[in-house]
C-alpha positions in Angstrom: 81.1 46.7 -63.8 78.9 45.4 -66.6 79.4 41.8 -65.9 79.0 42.2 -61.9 76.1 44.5 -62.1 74.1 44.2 -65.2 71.9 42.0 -64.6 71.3 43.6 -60.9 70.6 46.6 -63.2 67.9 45.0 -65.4 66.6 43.8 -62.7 66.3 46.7 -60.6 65.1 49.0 -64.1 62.0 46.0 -64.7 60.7 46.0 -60.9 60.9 49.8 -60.1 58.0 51.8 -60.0 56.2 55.1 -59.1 53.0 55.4 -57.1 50.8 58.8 -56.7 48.1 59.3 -54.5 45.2 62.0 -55.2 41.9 62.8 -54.2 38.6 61.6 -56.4 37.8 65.1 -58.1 40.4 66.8 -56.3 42.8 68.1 -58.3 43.7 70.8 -56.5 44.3 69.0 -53.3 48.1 68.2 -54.9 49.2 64.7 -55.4 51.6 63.0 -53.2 53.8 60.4 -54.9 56.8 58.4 -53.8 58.9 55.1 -55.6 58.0 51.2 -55.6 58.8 48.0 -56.8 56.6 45.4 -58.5 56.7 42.2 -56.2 54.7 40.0 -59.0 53.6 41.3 -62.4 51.1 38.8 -63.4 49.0 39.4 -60.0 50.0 43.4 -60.1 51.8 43.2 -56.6 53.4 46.8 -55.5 55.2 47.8 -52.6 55.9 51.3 -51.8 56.5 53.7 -48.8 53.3 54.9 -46.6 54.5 58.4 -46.0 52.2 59.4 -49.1 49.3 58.1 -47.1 49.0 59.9 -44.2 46.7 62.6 -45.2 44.1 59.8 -46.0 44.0 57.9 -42.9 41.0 58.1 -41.4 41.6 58.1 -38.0 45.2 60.4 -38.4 48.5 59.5 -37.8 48.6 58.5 -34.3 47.1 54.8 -35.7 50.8 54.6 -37.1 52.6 54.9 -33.7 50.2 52.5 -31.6 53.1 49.9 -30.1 50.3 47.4 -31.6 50.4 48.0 -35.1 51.6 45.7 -37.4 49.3 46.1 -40.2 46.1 48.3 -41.2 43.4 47.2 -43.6 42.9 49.4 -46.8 40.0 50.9 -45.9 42.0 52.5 -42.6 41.9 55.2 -46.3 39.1 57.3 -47.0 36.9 56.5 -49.7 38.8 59.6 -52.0 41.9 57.9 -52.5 42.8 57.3 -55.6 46.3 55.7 -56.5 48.1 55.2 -59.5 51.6 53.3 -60.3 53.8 53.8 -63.5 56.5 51.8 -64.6 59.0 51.6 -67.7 59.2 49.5 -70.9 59.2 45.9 -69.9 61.8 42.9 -71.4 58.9 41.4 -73.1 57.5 45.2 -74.4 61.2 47.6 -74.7 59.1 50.2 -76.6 56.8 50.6 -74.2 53.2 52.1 -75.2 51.9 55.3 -75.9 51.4 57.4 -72.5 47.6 58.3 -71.9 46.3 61.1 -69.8 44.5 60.3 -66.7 42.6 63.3 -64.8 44.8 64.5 -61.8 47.9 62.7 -62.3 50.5 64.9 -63.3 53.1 63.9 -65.3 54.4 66.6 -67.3 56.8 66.8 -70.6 60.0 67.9 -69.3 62.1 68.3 -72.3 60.5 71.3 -73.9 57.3 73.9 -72.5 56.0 74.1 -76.2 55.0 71.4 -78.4 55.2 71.5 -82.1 54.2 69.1 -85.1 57.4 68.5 -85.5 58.9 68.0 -81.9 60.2 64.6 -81.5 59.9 62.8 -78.5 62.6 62.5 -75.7 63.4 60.5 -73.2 62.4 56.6 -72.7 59.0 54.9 -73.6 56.7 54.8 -70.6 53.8 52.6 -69.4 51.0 54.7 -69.1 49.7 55.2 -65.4 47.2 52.4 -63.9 45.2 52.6 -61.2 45.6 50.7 -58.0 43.8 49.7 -54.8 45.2 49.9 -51.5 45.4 46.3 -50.2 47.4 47.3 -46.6 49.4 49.3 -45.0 52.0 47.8 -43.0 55.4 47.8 -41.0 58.7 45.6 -39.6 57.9 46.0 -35.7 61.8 45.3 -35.4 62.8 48.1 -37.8 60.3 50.6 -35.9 61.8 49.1 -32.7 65.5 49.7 -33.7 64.2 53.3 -34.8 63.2 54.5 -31.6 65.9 52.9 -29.5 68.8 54.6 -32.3 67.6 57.6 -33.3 65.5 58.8 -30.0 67.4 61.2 -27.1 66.8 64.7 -26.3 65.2 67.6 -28.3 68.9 69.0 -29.0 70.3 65.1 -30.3 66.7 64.6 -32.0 67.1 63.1 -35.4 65.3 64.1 -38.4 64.4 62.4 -41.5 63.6 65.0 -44.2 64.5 66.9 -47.3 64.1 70.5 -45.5 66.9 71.8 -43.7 65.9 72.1 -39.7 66.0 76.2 -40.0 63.3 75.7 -43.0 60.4 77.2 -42.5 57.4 74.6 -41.9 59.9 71.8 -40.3 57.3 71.2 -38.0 55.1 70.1 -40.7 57.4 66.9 -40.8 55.7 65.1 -37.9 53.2 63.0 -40.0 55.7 61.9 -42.2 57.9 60.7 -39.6 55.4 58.7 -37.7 54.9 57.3 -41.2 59.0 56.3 -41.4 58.7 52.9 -41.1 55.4 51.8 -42.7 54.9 50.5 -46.1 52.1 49.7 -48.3 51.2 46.9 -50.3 49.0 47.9 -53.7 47.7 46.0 -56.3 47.7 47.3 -60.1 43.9 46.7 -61.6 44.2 45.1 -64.6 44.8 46.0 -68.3 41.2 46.5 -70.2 42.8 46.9 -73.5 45.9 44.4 -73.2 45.1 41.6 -74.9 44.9 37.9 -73.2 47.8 36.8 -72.7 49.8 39.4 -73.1 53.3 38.9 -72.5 54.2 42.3 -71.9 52.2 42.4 -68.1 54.4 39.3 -67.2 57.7 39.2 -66.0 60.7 37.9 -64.6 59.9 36.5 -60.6 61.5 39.1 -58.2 63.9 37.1 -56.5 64.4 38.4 -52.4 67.7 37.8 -50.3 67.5 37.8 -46.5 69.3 41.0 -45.5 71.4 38.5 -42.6 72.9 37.2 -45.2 75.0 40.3 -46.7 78.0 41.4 -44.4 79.2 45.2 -43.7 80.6 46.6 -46.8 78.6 44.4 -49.4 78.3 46.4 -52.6 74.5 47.8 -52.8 72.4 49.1 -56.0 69.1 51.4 -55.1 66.5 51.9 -57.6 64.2 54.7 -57.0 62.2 57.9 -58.7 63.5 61.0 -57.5 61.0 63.4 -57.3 58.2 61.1 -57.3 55.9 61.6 -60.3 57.8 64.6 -61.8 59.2 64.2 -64.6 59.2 60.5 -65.2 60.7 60.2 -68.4 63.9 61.5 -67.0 63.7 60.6 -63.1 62.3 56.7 -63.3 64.1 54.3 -62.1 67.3 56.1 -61.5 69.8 54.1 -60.1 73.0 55.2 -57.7 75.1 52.2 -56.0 77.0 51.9 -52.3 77.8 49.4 -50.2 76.1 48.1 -46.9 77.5 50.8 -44.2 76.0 49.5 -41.4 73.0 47.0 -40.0 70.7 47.0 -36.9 68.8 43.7 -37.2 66.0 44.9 -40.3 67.5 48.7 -39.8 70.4 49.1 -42.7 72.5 52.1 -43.6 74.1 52.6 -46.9 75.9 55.6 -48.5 74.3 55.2 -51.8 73.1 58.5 -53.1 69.3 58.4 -52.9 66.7 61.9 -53.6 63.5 62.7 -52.0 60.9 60.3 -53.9 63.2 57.4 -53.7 61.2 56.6 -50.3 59.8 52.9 -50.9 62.4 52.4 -53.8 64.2 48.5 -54.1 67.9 48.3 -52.8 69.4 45.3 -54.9 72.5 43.2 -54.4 74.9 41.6 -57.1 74.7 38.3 -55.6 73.0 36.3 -54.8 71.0 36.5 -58.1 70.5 39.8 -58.6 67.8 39.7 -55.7 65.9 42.7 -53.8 67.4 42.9 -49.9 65.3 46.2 -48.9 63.3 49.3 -49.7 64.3 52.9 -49.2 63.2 54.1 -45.5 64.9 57.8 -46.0 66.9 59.2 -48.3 68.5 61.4 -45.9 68.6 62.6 -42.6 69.8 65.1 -40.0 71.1 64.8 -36.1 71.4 68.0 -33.9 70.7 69.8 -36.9 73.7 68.8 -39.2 73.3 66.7 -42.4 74.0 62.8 -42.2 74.7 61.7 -46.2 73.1 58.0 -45.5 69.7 57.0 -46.4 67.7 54.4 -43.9 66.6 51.1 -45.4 64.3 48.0 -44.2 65.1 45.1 -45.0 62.4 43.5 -47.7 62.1 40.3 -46.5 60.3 41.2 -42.8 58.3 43.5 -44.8 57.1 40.0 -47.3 56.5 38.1 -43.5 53.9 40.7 -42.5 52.3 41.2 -45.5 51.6 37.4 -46.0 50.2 37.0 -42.4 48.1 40.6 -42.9 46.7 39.0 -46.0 45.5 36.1 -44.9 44.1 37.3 -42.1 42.0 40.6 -43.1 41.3 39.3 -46.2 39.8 36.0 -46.3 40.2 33.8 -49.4 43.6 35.4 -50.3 45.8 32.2 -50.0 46.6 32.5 -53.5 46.9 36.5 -53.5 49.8 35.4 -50.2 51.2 32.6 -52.5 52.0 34.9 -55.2 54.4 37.0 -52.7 57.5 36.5 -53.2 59.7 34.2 -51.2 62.9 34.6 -49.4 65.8 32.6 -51.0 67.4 30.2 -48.6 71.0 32.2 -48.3 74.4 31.0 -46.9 74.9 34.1 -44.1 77.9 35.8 -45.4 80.7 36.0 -43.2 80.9 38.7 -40.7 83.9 41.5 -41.3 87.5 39.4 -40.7 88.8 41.7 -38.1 92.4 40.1 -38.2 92.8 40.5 -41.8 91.9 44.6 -41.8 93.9 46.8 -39.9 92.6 49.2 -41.3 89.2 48.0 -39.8 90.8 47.8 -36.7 92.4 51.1 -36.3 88.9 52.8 -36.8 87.3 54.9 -33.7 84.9 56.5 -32.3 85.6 60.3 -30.9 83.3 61.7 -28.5 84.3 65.3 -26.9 80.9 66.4 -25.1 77.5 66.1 -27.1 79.9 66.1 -30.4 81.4 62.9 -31.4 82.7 61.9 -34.8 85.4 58.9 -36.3 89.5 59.2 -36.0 92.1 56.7 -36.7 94.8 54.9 -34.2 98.0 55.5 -35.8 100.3 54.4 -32.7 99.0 52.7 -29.5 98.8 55.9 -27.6 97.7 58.5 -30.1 94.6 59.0 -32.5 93.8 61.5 -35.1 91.0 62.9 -35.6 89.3 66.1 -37.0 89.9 69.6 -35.4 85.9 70.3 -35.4 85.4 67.3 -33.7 87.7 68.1 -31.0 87.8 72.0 -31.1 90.0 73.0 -28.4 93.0 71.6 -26.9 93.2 69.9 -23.6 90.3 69.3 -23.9 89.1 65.7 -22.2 87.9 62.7 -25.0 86.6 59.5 -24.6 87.8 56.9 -27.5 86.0 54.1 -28.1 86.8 50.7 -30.6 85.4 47.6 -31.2 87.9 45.5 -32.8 89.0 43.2 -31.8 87.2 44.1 -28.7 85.1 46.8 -27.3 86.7 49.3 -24.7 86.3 53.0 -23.9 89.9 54.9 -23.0 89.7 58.6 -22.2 92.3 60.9 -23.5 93.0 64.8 -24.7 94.1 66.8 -27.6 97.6 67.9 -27.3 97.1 69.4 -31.0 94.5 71.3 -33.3 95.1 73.0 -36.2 93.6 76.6 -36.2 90.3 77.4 -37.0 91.3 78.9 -40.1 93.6 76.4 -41.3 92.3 74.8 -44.3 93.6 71.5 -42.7 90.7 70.0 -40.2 93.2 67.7 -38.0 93.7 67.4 -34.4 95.7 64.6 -32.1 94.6 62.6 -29.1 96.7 61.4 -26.6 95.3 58.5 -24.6 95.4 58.1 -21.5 96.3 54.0 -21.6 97.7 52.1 -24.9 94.9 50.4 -27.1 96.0 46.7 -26.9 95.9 43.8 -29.7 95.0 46.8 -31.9 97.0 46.5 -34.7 98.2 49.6 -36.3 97.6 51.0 -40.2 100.3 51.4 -42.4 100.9 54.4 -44.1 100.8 54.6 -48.2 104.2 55.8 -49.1 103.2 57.6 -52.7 99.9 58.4 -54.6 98.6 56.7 -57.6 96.2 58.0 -59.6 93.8 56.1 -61.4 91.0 53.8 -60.4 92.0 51.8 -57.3 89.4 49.9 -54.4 89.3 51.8 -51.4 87.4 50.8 -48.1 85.8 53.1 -45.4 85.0 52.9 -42.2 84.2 55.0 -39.7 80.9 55.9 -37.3 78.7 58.0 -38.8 75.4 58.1 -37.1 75.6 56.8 -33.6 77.4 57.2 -30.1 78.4 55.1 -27.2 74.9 55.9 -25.6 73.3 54.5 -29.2 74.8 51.2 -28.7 
């Protein structure tokens, strides 16, 4: 793991970020926070999620769901915003600098409620908090596209992108925020008054960017993000959790890495090609006809880089050089797509549908699938099967068995109506062996035959 991910890691830990938002001389407004990641050091380029935004927007959050909008200028914010981004130690600076207070950005001591002379510090070195100025706020018109055509459908199918449970009180609450899902903003860090000239330690590595077409289904994934936002940095920044690529829409992705509320806007790294930033964190979580979905939403980074260059240089006049300083997409073989032949395992993957419920199961002969008994509840009952490997095709079937509800073993079996052709058929491991062994997955976990 070290060799493979390391430097991904470093990478990841020296562009992540967190970014709070408060009102001037507000305090007890509250402060809304949410993760980043530093595009350019030397020119203090940030991106991070918009959701934090919406109370400031002048005109409300209807702006953000105009078919129109692309981008919005900064001052779309009132004049009491005041943002502020903290990062860790930097490669040139590993001990970091003595953490300074700033009037209504909380960032409290989490490792002990009392202090004493003789308390020693825990937890790692931090930056202290600088301020920022909104430059734009802006979105991936194909990601926000993709959105509404996936996750749309009746109030019953409607999905939800939250950390509150849908029988949470105050659920309703959650509308701003999701009209805020798939915009991002682009801040830049005011500089240093007490770092010296040319000081080392606000420079960096460039952030390298790979074009998300080029990664394939299943390519390993690491997520850098704050959870929690501003609480509790010295144990939350930068915390890292790793997956692999579960699924992509055009600029829409899906991964099963484990990300927290506050991760929104955090950087999704791969391994290869150089360690490079391939999209930012969309949603941590959601939920569909109010069950839980483990997956968090991503965009792809290097839409997001497109916009923001053309915004630029187009509300801002005489920002060539602010544009230049973006970073640029690396020229990227295109992986190769998922070698159907060479999985069976891949092919012998369905989808279940029985009604509005619909889950994965597995061909294990040409007429019969298993599934789970509380995707298919009752026998008899009448299910349409669905695969796409090597081709896609629909066959209807029914259960001839289910366990009982009480049985601590979920399983039920399909019979099909008509044999699944040129579908080849797993094998079946003979013994277990423990240890650490590669194991692949794949099933379909957030969409239906009507989703596409």
């Amino acid at each position: 793991m070290g060799r493979l991910w390391g430097p991904a890691m470093r990478a990841a830990e020296q562009a992540g970020c967190v970014v709070s938002a408060s009102r001037a001389d507000q305090p007890e407004e509250g402060l809304w926070s949410c993760s980043g990641v530093i595009l350019n050091r030397s020119s203090g380029l940030v991106l991070c999620h918009g959701g934090i935004f919406t109370p400031f927007l002048r005109a409300g959050t209807g702006v953000l769901t105009a078919a129109d909008a692309t981008f919005l200028p900064g001052d779309s914010c009132g004049d009491d915003l005041r943002l502020h981004v903290q990062w860790g130690p930097t490669v040139a600076n590993p001990a970091g600098r003595a953490r300074q207070a700033i009037p209504g950005l909380c960032t409290p001591e989490c490792a002990s409620q009392e202090s004493s002379p003789n308390a020693q510090p825990r937890g790692r070195p931090l930056e202290p908090p600088r301020p920022a100025e909104l430059l734009l706020l802006l979105s991936c018109p194909a990601f926000r596209a993709q959105l509404a055509r996936l996750y749309g459908g009746e109030a019953a199918e409607q999905w939800r992108f939250s950390s509150r449970a849908p029988e949470d009180e105050g659920w309703e609450d959650e509308e701003d925020l999701l009209r805020a899902l798939g915009w991002f903003a682009l801040l830049r860090v005011r500089p240093d008054q007490e770092a010296a000239p040319g000081d080392t330690a606000e420079c960096g590595p460039p952030l390298a960017v790979a074009p998300f077409r080029a990664l394939s289904k299943g390519t390993p994934l690491l997520a850098c993000g704050s959870p929690f936002g501003t609480f509790c940095p010295d144990i939350f920044l930068n915390t890292l959790s790793r997956g692999v690529l579960s699924n992509a829409v055009g600029p829409l992705l899906l991964t099963d890495a484990r990300c927290l509320p506050g991760t929104e806007g955090g950087g999704v790294f791969v391994a290869r090609p150089a360690e490079a930033l391939v999209a930012l964190v969309a949603a941590p979580f959601c939920w569909k006809a109010r069950e839980w979905v483990g997956l968090t939403l991503l965009c792809a980074a290097a839409p997001l880089l497109h916009v923001a260059r053309g915004a630029l240089l187009r509300l801002r006049p005489g920002s060539a050089l602010l544009a230049s300083q973006l970073p640029r997409v690396m020229g990227v073989r295109r992986a190769l797509p998922l070698p159907a032949p060479e999985l069976p395992w891949a092919a012998a993957a369905v989808l279940v549908e029985c009604g509005t419920v619909w889950g994965s199961g597995v061909a294990v002969a040409p007429r019969l699938v298993i599934t789970c008994r509380h995707v298919v509840p009752r026998e008899k009952a009448r299910v349409l099967v669905s695969f796409t490997i090597p081709r896609s095709a629909a066959i209807w079937g029914h259960v001839v068995f289910a366990t009982q509800a009480m049985s601590p073993y979920d399983i039920a079996v399909v019979s099909l109506e008509k044999a699944l052709d040129d579908v080849p058929m797993p094998v079946f491991a003979e013994q277990f062996h423990e240890g650490l062994w590669a194991l692949g997955d794949l099933r379909y976990p957030v969409s239906c035959s009507a989703c596409g």
